[in-house]
C-alpha positions as CSV (number, residue, x, y, z in Angstrom):
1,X,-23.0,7.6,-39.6
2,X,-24.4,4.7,-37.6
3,X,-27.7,3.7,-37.5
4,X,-29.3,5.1,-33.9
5,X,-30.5,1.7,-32.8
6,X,-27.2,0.6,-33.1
7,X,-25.9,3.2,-31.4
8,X,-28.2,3.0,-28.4
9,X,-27.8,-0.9,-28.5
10,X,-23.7,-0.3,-28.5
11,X,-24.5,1.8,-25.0
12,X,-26.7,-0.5,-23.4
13,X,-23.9,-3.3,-24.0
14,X,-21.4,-1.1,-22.7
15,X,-24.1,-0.5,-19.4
16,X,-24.6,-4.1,-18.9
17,X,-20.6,-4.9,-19.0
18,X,-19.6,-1.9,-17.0
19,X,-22.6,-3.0,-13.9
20,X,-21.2,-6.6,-14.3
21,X,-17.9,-5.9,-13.8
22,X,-18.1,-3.7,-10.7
23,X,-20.3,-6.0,-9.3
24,X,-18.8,-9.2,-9.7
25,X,-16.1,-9.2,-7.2
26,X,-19.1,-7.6,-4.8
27,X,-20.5,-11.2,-5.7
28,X,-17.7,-13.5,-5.2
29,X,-16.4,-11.6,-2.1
30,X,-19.7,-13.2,0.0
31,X,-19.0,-16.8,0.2
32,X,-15.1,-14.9,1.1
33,X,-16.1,-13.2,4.0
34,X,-16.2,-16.6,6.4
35,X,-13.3,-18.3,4.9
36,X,-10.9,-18.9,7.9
37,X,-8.4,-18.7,4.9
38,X,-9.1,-15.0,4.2
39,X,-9.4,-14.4,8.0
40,X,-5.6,-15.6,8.4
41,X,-4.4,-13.3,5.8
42,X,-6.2,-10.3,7.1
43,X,-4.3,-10.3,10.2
44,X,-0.9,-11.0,9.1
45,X,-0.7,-10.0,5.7
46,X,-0.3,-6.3,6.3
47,X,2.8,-7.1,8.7
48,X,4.7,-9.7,5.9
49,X,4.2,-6.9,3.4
50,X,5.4,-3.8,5.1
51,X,8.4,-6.4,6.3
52,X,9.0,-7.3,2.7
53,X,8.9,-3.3,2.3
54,X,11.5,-2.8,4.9
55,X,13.8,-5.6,4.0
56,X,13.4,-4.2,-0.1
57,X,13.8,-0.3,1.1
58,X,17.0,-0.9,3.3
59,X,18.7,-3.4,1.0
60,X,21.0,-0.8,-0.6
61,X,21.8,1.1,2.7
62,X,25.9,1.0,3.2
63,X,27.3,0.8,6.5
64,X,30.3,2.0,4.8
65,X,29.3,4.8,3.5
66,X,29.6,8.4,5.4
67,X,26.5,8.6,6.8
68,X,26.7,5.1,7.9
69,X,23.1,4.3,7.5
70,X,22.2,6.4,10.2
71,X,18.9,8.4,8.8
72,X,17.7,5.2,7.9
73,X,18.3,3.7,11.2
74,X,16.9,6.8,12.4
75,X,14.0,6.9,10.2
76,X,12.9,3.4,11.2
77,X,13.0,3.9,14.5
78,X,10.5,6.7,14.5
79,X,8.4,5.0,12.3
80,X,8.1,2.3,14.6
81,X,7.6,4.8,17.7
82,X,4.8,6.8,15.4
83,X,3.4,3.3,14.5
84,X,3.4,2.2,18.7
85,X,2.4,5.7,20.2
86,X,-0.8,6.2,17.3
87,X,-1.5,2.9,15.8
88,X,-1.8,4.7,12.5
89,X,0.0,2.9,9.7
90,X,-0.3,6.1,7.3
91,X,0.4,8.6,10.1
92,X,3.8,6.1,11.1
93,X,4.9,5.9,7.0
94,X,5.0,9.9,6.5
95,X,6.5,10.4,10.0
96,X,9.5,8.0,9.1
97,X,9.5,9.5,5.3
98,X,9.9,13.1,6.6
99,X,12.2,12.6,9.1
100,X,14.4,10.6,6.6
101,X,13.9,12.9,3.5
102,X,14.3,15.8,6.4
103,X,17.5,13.7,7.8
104,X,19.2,12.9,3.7
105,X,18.8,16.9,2.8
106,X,20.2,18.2,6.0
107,X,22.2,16.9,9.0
108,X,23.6,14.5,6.3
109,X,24.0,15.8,3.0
């Protein structure tokens, strides 16, 4: 069995490491926070990723096929009416998801 001081000297190394690691990116955020860089991607970062979401979620939709990609068209539509009436990017996602999940298991299953 280990020797206590060891024991209480493995914890306290652990301590340190833990503290230092939650509160280094705390740390180099500051000098962040005024960077006209990080300002730029703050306002139009959200919109290229949910684009690049949209572009990588409708890439397999066939116009061909039966339903010819109407939920989705549908789907997308009301996410971007949610998203317009509310302003609410988590309230306009599960709006568009139900309505499509509701639209794939009924009208066009």
């Amino acid at each position: 069995m280990p020797d206590t001081s060891y024991i209480f000297a493995a914890v306290a190394v652990m301590a340190v490491v833990t503290f230092a690691l939650r509160a280094i990116p705390f740390a180099a955020l500051m000098p962040l926070r005024s960077s006209a860089l990080v300002g730029y991607l703050g306002v139009y970062m959200p919109a290229g990723v949910m684009l690049i979401l949209v572009m990588y979620s409708l890439k397999g939709v066939s116009i061909t096929a039966p339903s010819h990609g109407l939920p989705e068209l549908i789907a997308v539509c009301a996410t971007i009416a949610a998203h317009l009436w509310r302003k609410n990017a988590v309230l306009s996602i599960v709006v568009g998801t139900t309505i499509y999940v509701a639209l794939v298991n009924t009208v066009f299953a």
